[in-house]
Structures are given as structure tokens and as C-alpha cells.
N, C-alpha and C positions, 0 to 999 in steps of 0.2 A: 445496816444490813451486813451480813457476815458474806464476805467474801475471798473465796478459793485460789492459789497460785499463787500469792504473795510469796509464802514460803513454804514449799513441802515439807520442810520437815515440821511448822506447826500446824498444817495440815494432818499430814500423820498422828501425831501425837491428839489432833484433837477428836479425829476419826475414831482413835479408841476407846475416849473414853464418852460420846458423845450420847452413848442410851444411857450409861450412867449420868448425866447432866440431865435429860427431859426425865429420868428417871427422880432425880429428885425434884424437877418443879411439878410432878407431878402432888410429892410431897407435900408441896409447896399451894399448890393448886394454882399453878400460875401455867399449866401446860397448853390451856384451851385460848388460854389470854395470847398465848406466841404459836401458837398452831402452824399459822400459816408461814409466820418464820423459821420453821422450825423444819416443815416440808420444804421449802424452798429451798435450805440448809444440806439437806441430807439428799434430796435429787442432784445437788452440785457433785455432792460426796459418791454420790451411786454412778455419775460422768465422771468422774474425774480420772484424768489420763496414766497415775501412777497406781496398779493393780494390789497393791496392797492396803492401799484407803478405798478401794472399792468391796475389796475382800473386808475391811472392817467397816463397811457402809450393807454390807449384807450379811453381817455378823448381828448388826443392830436389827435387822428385821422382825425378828417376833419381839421386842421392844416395845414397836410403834404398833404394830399388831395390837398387841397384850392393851396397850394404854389406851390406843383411839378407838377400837372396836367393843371396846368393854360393854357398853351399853347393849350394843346390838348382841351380846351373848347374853346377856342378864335379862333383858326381856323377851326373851325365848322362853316360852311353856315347853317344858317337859312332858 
């Protein structure tokens, strides 16, 4: 399990690129498989006490939006 504090600065770093990574296991089709990892992951990120990994923890938001909600927009009748 990924955990937060160790070191900020690869916190930081990882903060940013971290909708680009679910972004490709989406690719990958491995998004549903680490789900819960993946939220667990990014709630840490969305607390985290340095405001600029929170700022790119709510950067990522239409991200997780865009990937987890998919379904419930697609079967939506028009």
C-alpha cells in the first residue's frame, strides 16, 4: 500500500503526475482491478498537510470523475 509522509518531495512529484498513472491503467484495463487502491491513495493526497499536493490532488479530480463515473453517463437515455 502506498503511503504518504515518507518524503514530500516524492509526494509532490507524485501528486502530479498521478491522474496521468490511473490514466494509463486505465489503458491498461487494470483501473477497476486497483480501485480501491487507488481511492485510498488519493484521499491521503486530498489530506495531506502540504497545500500544493492538495492543490494537485484536486487538480486530478475530473480524472477520477471522467474514469469511474463513465458508465453511469453512458447509460443514460437521452
Amino acid at each position: 500500500m502506498l503511503t504518504l509522509g515518507v518524503h514530500d518531495e516524492i509526494d509532490l512529484r507524485f501528486s502530479k503526475m498521478f491522474g496521468s498513472i490511473v490514466f494509463s491503467l486505465v489503458k491498461l484495463e487494470l483501473h477497476l482491478k486497483y480501485k480501491e487502491k487507488l481511492f485510498s491513495y488519493y484521499r491521503q493526497l486530498l489530506d495531506h498537510p502540504n497545500d500544493e499536493i492538495r492543490i494537485n490532488a484536486a487538480f486530478n479530480l475530473p480524472c477520477f470523475n471522467s474514469i469511474y463515473n463513465r458508465r453511469k453517463f453512458s447509460d443514460k437515455k437521452i
